[in-house]
N, C-alpha and C positions, 0 to 999 in steps of 0.2 A: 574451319577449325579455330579460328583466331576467335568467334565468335562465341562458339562453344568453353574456350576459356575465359573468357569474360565471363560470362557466364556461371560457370562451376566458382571462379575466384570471386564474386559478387554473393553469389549460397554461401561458400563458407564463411562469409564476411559478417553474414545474416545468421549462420548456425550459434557464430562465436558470440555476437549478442544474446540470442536467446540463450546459450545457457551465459550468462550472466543473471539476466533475468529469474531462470531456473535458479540458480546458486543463491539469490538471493531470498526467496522465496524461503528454500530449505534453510536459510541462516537465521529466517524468523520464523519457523516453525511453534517457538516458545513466546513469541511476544505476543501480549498480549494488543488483541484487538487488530493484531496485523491484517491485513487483504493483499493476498497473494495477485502479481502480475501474470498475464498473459500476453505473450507476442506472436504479431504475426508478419507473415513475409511474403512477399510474392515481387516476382520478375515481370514486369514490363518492357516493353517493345514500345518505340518511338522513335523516328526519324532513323531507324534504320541502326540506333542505339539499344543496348539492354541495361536496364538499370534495376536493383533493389529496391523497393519499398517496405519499411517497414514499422509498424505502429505496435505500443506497447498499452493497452487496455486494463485496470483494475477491475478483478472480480472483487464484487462488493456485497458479496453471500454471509450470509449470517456465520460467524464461529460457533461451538460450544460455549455452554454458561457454565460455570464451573463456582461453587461456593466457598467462598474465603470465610467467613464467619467478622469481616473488616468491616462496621458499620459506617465508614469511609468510603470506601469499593461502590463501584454503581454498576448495574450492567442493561443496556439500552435494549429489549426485544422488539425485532421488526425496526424499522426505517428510523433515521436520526442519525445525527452529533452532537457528540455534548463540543458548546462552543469554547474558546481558548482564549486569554488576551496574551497574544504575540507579541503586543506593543508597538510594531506600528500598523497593526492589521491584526482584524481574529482571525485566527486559525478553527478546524473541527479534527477531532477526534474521535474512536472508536473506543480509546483505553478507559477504562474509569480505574483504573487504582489512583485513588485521592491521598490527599494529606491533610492536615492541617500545621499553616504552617505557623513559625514565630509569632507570626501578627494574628493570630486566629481564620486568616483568608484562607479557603480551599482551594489547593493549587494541585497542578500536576507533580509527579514524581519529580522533574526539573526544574519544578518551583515557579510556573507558570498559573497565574491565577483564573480558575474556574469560575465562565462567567451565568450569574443569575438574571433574570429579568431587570432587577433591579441594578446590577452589576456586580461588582464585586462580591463575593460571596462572605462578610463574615461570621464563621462561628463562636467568633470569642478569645478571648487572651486566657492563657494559662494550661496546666499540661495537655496530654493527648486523649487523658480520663473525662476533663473540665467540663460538665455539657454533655449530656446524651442525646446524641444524633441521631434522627430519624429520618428517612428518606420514604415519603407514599410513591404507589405506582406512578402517580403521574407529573413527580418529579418534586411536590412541596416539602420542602428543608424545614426540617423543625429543632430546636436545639431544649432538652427540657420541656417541652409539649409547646414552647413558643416560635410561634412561623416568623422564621428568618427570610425567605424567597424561593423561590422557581425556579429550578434548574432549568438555563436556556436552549433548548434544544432544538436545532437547525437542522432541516431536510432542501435536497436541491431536486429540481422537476427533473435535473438531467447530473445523474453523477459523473460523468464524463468531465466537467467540468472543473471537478476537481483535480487538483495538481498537488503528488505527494512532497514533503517539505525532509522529511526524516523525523525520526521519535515518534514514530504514530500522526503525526502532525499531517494536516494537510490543509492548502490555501484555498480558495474560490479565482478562477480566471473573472476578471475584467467583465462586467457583463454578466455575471451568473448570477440566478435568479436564486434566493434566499428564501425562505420561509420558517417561519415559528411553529414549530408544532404545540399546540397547545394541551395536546393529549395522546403524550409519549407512554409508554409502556418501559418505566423505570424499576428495577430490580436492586432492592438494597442487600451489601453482604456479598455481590455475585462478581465478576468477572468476566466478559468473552474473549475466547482464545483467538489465538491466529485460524483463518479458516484454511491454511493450509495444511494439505495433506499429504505429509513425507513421505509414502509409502508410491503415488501417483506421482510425485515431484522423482523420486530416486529413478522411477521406469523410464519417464519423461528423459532426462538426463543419461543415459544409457540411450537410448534409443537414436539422441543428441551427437553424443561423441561416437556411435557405429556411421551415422552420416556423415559425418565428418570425415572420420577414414576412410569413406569408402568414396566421396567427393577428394581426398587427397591424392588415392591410388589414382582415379581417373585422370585429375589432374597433372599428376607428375607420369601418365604412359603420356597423354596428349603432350607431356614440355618434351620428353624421350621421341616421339614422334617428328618434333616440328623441330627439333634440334638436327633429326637424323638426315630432314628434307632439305634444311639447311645444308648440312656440311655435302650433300648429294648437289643440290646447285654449284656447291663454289666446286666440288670436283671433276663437273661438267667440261667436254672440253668438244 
């Protein structure tokens, strides 16, 4: 019995992450570019111990494009990141809602600058009208029909590799293998959405908190049980 609560107390310890995981999912249902997690859990036996394992995987399945009419806006189809300077490391991301900021550099909505081949992206000084920007499929910046640079767009052989930062942001672990696409499939004007689906994430969640309580009923007859066998020993005579 002692074994069997370890056990049940070790699941729900495993439920109560995963719906975090779920909660979070559904909390970015609207951002853009988000990849909803998946976790998994499983019980192990060793040395006569039982222990939880559990790993939390990004699905990194295409979102919806969705068209803003923002000649800013980029939307990446099939494999890629557009790359980030972090500042002390680039970061990749999914999001393309761009800016242009103060200094004419094309930056993230947090004011992170959008990095080109050549680096730093500028479009130029002056309002948000200044410069008619064009973006081709396969990523050439042009401001006024004149070529500014390449949008740097980075794929990794093994996305697993990446490690989420928050704000859409995500790092490369130590060791990850980088590459340039050189012939990305860039969409100007567009957007992709979270590829989360709140309708599958809500059932998910439900399905979550019914194991739950039904892992707590067990729980608490096994503590009613082992209480009862208790107070039966001390009344032994």
């Amino acid at each position: 019995m002692n074994i069997r609560f370890v056990e049940l107390t070790q699941a729900m310890v495993g439920q109560l992450d995963q719906n975090s995981v779920v909660a979070n999912n559904l909390a970015n249902v609207n951002s853009n570019g988000f990849k909803r997690d998946v976790m998994f859990s499983e019980l192990l036996k060793s040395g006569g111990k039982t222990n939880t394992q559990t790993k939390v995987t990004t699905d990194f399945s295409q979102g919806s494009l969705t068209p803003t009419d923002n000649p800013l806006d980029a939307a990446i189809s099939g494999e890629g990141f557009f790359t980030i300077d972090d500042g002390d490391q680039l970061a990749f991301t999914r999001d393309g809602h761009f800016n242009r900021g103060a200094d004419g550099i094309l930056c993230t909505t947090s004011g992170l600058p959008v990095m080109g081949q050549g680096g730093w992206i500028d479009l130029g000084m002056g309002t948000e009208n200044a410069g008619e920007v064009s973006i081709s499929m396969n990523g050439d910046i042009f401001v006024d029909d004149e070529f500014i640079d390449k949008l740097e767009i980075s794929s990794f052989s093994n996305q697993a590799d990446l490690q989420k930062l928050g704000g859409n942001l995500y790092h490369a672990k130590k060791g990850t293998i980088e590459n340039r696409m050189e012939d990305p499939i860039i969409l100007q004007g567009k957007i992709e959405g979270s590829n989360v689906e709140a309708v599958h994430e809500m059932v998910g969640l439900i399905e979550l908190q019914r194991s739950f309580e039904t892992s707590q009923k067990v729980l608490q007859t096994l503590d009613a049980a082992l209480t009862k066998a208790a107070n039966s020993i001390g009344n032994y005579k």
